[in-house]
Every structure is written in structure tokens, then in C-alpha cells.
C-alpha positions in Angstrom: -13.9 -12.4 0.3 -10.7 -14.0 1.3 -8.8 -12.4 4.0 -11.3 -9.3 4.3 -10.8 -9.5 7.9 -7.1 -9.4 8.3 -6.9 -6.3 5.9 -9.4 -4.8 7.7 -6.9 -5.3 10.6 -4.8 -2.5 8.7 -7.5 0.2 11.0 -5.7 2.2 13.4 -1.9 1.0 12.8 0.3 3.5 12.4 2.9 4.2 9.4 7.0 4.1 10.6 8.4 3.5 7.3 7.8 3.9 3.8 10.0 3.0 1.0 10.3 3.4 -3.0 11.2 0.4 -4.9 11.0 1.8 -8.4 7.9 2.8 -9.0 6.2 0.4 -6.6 5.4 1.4 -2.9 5.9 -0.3 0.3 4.2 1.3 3.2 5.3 -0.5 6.9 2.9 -0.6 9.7 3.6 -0.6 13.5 7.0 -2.1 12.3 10.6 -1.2 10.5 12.2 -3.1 7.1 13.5 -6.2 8.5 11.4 -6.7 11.6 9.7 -10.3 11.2 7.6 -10.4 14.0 5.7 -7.9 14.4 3.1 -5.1 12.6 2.5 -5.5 8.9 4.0 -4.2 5.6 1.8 -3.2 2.8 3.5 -3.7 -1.1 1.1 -1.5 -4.0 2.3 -2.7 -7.4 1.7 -0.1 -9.9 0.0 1.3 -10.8 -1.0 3.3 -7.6 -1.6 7.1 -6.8 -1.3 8.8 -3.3 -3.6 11.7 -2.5 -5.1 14.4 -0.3 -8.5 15.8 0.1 -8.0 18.5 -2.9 -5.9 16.8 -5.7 -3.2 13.6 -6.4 -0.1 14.6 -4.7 1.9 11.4 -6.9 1.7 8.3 -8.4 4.0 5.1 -9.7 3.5 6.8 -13.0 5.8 9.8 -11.8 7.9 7.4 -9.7 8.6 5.5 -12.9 11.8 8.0 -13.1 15.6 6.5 -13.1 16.3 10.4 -12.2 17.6 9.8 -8.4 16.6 13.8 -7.7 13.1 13.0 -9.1 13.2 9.8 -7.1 14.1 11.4 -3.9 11.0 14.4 -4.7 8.7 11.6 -4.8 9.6 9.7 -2.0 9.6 13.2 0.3 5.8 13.1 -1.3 5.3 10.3 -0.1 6.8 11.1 3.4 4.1 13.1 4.6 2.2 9.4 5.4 5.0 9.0 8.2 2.8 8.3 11.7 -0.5 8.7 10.0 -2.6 6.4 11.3 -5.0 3.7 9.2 -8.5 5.1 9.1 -10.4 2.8 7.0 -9.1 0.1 4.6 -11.6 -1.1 1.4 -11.6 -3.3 -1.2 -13.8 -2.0 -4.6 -15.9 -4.5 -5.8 -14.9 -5.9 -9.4 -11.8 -4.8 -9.6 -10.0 -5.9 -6.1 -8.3 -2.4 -6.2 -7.5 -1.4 -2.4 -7.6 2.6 -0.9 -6.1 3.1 2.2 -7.3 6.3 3.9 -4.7 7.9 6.8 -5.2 10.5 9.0 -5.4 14.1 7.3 -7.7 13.5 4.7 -4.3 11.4 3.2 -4.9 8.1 1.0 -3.5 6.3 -1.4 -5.0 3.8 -3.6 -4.4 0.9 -6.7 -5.9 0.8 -9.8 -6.2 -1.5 -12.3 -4.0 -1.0 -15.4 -4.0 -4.5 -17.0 -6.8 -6.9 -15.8 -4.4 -10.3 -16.3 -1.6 -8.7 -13.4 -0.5 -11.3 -11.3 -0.7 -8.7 -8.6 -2.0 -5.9 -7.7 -1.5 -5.6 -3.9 0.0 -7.6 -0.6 -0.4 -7.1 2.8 1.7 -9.2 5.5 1.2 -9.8 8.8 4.8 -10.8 10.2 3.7 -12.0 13.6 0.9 -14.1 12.4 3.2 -15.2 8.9 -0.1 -14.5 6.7 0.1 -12.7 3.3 -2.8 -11.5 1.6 -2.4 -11.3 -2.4 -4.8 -9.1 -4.3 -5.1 -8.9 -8.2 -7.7 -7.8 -10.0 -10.0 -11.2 -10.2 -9.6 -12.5 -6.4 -8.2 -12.1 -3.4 -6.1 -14.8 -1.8 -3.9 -15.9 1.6 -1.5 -17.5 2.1 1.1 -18.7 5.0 4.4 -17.8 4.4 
């Protein structure tokens, strides 16, 4: 699989920021927004749901909201990912959906809603300008 070994580089990096864009989620790793050369940033289309080890805390189904209050619920949600570190990154088989699992029994994961999406998934790697596209019938990288 394309690029299995750079998401697999994803282990043991360390959430700084997170941020809502809608109801998509972009999780940055060992780096802040803007920084270009160094850690990695992580962009889960939806549809997407973050969870502990009981239940689903939220998902880009709740996040579809144009409610600023509910906006600013679900990204404090989401907030509790802030310094968790990476645990294990996989990729399920036949669908190309990816679950992160963090520190705490936290993870968050993609599923497929519509098996013709474009994108489902991207990781970049500032320093080494890679970016890793995932959609539900490959995987793919690219330079940037």
C-alpha cells in the first residue's frame, strides 16, 4: 500500500493543535497552523467520529451545525486530543478508512459514506513536502 510507511510515522507524535473547518477535522502533529517545515497535519473529511473507550464522544455529523455555540461544544470535544500522543495508526482493508488511536483509550476514525469521494483522508509531512491522499479505492502520495 502506498505510503503505509509514512502514516505509520504518525506513532508517537504528539497533538498541539486541532481545528474545526465545518464539519471536517484537522488534527496538527508536533507542529502549529502555518508552520511549513516541520511535524505533520492530519485533514478527516467527513464523515469522521472521535471516541473513547466507552462510547462516541462526536462526529462531523454533529459538527455539521452553522450554530457557533454548538460549534464551539464540539470543538472543546474535540479538545481533549490536545498533547495525546499517536499510539497506533491503521488503515482497514477495503475501505481505506484510517483510526487513529491517542493516549487514553482516545481515537478517532473515517468512515466511508459514499464509496466515489475523492477523499477521505490526508496526511502531510511539512518537512519532507509529502502528502498522503486516502479515498476509499486507494491510497496515494504525492510531493507537494
Amino acid at each position: 500500500m502506498e505510503g503505509l510507511n509514512e502514516i505509520k510515522s504518525l506513532e508517537n507524535m504528539q497533538v498541539s493543535f486541532l481545528r474545526l473547518a465545518g464539519n471536517s477535522l484537522i488534527i496538527y502533529l508536533n507542529c502549529q497552523p502555518g508552520e511549513k517545515d516541520s511535524g505533520a497535519s492530519v485533514w478527516l473529511e467527513p464523515t469522521w467520529h472521535f471516541r473513547n473507550a466507552k462510547e462516541v464522544i462526536t462526529g462531523s455529523r454533529q459538527a455539521q451545525t452553522e450554530d457557533t455555540m454548538e460549534h464551539e461544544a464540539i470543538s472543546h470535544k474535540l479538545g481533549s486530543m490536545a498533547l495525546k500522543r499517536i499510539r497506533c495508526v491503521t488503515i482497514e482493508s477495503g475501505s481505506n478508512d484510517i483510526t487513529i488511536e491517542l493516549d487514553d483509550g482516545l481515537s478517532i476514525k473515517t468512515f466511508v459514506s459514499d464509496p466515489t469521494d475523492e477523499e477521505s483522508w490526508n496526511v502531510k509531512y511539512h518537512e519532507r513536502k509529502i502528502k498522503i491522499i486516502g479515498n476509499p479505492m486507494k491510497i496515494t502520495k504525492h510531493s507537494y
